[in-house]
N, C-alpha and C positions, 0 to 999 in steps of 0.2 A: 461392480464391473461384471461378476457372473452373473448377475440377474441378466443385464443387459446383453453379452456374450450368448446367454440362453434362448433369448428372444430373440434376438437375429437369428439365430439355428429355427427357432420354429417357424418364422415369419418367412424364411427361404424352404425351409418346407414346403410347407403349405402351398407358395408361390409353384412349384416344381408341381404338386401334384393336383391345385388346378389350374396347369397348362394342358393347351389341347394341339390340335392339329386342326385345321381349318379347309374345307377342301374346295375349288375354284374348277367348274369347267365349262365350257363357251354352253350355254343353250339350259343351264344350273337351274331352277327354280325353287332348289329345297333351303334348308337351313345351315349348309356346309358343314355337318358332322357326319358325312360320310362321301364317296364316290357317288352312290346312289342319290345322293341328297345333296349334292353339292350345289353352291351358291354358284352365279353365272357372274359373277363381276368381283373383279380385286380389289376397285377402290370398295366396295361394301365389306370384305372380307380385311383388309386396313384397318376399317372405321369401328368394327368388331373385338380386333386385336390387342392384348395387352401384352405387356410383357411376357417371356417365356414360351409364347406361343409360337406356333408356324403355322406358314400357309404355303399349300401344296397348291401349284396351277399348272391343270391338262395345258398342252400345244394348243397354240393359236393366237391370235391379234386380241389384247386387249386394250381399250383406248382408256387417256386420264378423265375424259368425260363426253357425253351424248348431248350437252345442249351448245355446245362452240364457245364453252369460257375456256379461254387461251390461260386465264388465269390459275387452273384448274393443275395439279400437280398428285400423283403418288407418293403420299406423302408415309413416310415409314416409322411408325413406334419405336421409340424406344426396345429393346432386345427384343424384336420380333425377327422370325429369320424367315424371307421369301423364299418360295423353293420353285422354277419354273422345269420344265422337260421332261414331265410326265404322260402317259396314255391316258390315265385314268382308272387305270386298275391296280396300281402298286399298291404295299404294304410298306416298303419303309423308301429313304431318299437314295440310298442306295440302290434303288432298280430301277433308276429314272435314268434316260438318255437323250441328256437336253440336243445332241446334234440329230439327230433322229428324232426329236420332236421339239423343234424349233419352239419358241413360245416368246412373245411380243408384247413390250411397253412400250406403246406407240403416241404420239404426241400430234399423229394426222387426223386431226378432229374437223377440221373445216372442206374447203373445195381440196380439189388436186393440187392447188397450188401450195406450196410450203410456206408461205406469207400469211397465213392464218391458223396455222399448228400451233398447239402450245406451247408456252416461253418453255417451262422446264417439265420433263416428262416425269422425274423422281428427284423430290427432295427428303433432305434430313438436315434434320440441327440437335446440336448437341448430345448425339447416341453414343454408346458405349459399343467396344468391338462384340459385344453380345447381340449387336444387330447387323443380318447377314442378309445379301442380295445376291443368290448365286443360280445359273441355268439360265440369264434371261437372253437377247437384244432387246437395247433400249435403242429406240430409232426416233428418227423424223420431229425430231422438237427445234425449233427454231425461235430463239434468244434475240431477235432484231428490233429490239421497242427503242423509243428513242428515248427515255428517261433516263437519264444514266443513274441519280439517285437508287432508283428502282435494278438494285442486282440481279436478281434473277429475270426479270425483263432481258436482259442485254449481257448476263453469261450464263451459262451452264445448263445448254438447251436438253442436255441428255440427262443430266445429276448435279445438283446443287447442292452441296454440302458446306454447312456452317457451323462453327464453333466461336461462339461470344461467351464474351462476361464473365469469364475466368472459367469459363467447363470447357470439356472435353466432348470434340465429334470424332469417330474411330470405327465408322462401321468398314465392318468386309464386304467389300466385294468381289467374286468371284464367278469364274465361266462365265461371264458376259460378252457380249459382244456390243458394240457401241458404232452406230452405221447411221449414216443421212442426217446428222445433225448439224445443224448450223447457229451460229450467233457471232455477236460482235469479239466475246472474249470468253477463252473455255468451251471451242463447242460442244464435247462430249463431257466433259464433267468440269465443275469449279468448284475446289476448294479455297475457301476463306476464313480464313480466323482474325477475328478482331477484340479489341478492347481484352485483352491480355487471353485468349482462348487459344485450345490449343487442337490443330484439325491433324488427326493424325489416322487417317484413313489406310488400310489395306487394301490395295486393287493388286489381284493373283490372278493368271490365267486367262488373262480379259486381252479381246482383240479389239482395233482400235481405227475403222477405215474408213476412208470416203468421208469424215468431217472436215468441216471447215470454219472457220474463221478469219473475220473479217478486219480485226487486228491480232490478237495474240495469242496462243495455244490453241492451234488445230485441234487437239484431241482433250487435252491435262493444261487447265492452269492454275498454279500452286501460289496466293497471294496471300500476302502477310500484312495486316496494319494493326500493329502495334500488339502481337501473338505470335504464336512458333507455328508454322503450316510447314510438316513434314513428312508428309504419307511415307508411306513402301510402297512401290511400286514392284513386280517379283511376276517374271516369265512373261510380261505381256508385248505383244506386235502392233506397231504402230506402223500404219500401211496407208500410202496414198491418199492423208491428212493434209490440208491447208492452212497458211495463216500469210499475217506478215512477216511477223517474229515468232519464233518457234512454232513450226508444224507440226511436232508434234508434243513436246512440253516446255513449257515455260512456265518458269519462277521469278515471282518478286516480292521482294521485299520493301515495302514503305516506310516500315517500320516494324519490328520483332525480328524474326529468322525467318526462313525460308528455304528449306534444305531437304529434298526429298532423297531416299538411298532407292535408289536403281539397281535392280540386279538381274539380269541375262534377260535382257529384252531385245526384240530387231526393230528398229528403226528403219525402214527403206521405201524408197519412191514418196515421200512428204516434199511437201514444196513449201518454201518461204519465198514471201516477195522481195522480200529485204532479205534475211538472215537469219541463217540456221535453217533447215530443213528437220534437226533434231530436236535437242534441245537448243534451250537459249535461259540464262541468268540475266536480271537485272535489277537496282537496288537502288533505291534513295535515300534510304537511312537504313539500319539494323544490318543485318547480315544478310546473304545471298550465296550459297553454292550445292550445287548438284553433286552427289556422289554415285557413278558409275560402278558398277561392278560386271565385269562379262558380258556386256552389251556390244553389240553390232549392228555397225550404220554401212549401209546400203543407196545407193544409186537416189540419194536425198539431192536436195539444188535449191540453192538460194540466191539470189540476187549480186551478194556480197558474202565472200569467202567461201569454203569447203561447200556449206551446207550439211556440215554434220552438227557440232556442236561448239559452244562456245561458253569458257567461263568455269567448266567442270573439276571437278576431282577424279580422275580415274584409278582406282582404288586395287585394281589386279591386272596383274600380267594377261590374261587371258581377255583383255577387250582388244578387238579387232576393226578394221578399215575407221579407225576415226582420225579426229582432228587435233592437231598439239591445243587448239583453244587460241582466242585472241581477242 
């Protein structure tokens, strides 16, 4: 047991001390171990990446591919942490200011039209919360293929996240913004956990507007078959989001649990066609319930009832304009 107990100490060493920093800026041609030297593309700077490591990316549009594969995704390592909202001259992630230098996952790969963008602009499966996405907008991915076999075809035009076969997906995301996405389900991000997996993602700080969807979770859809999918959700704005059923989150359960904990988020101006403008729960087998905390719903409209929420646990005296639930 200390042999073993020893090796793991050295083998996370080692790990720690050859991790790098990785550096990404539009017009790049070097080897990305420096500003000077920085590579021009992030999926190259991805495909480089191992564990431990980061990658730094200057302000600017970069796309998930240059030949029009729709198929084509940002696909995230295992503990690698994206860092986007740089100039290009920093020394640590602390001097970066992603609002003041906007930086782009963009999934407008084709004509102008968003009918030929790619299905999913960032995916992940099975990472651990030591994989971090924070400083970007993930934009303009569009989820409309008609397979439905094929999930990421038809949700999670902005982030696809999945957790199978009894592991754990739990990356962070943070300071994101999430804008122009569209799909049939989950336009801005889907989480799914299946066959006993369990999807337990961190989105912090992350704005959430102008998606849409064309049945179910305009911005977050949180689906469970036969796994626990229950992110944290913490300070985020879901704003002038679409769907049918929850504009802007929606949970189900097929089968496992399905319970994501909300905490001081606004919710306001989302539209449901049908129901809920907020959130909205729904369950065919396993479990299903939202936990609320400090959240505030806003000038939301749905078809059917309030158009705030529906099915929830509100968990503190301190949530405001919402709905008793029905």
């Amino acid at each position: 047991m200390k042999r073993f107990a020893l090796l793991t100490v050295l083998v996370l060493a080692f790990c720690q001390v050859d991790a790098k920093v990785i550096y990404v800026k539009l017009g790049g041609n070097g080897n990305g171990s420096s500003w000077d030297h920085a590579l021009g593309s992030v999926q190259e700077a991805l495909q480089r990446a191992k564990g431990g490591d980061q990658i730094w990316v200057a302000a600017g549009t970069y796309f998930t591919t240059t030949d029009g594969d729709r198929s084509k995704s940002f696909i995230i390592p295992d503990g690698v942490a994206l860092y986007g909202g740089f100039t290009g001259t920093e020394s640590s992630v602390d001097q970066r200011d992603p609002k003041s230098n906007p930086t782009y996952l963009s999934g407008e790969i084709g004509t102008a039209s968003r009918n030929d963008n790619a299905f999913t602009v960032v995916y992940t499966e099975n990472v651990s919360a030591s994989t971090i996405v924070d400083g970007f907008t993930i934009a303009n991915g569009a989820a409309n293929g008609s397979n439905e076999s094929r999930f990421m075809e038809i949700g999670g035009a902005g982030w696809y996240n999945l957790a199978s076969n009894g592991r754990n997906s739990s990356p962070k995301i943070q300071n994101c913004i999430f804008t122009q996405n569209t799909g049939r389900e989950g336009a801005a991000i889907f989480n799914r956990s299946v066959n006993d997996g369990t999807c337990q993602p961190t989105i912090k700080d992350c704005t959430f507007v102008n998606n849409k969807a064309d049945f179910d979770g305009g911005a977050i859809l949180n689906y469970s078959e036969s796994g626990n999918c229950s992110p944290k959700i913490l300070n985020c704005s879901f704003l002038a989001n679409e769907a049918t059923y929850g504009a802007g989150v929606y949970n189900k359960a097929k089968s496992g649990k399905a319970s994501p904990y909300m905490q001081n988020c606004l919710f306001k101006g989302n539209i449901a066609y049908i129901r809920d403008g907020g959130v909205h729960n729904a369950r065919s087998e396993g479990s299903c319930e939202a936990i609320l905390a400090g959240c505030r719903f806003e000038q939301n409209a749905a078809a059917v009832g309030s158009g705030e929420a529906s099915g929830a646990q509100f968990s503190t005296s301190t949530q405001t304009a919402i709905s008793s639930g029905y």
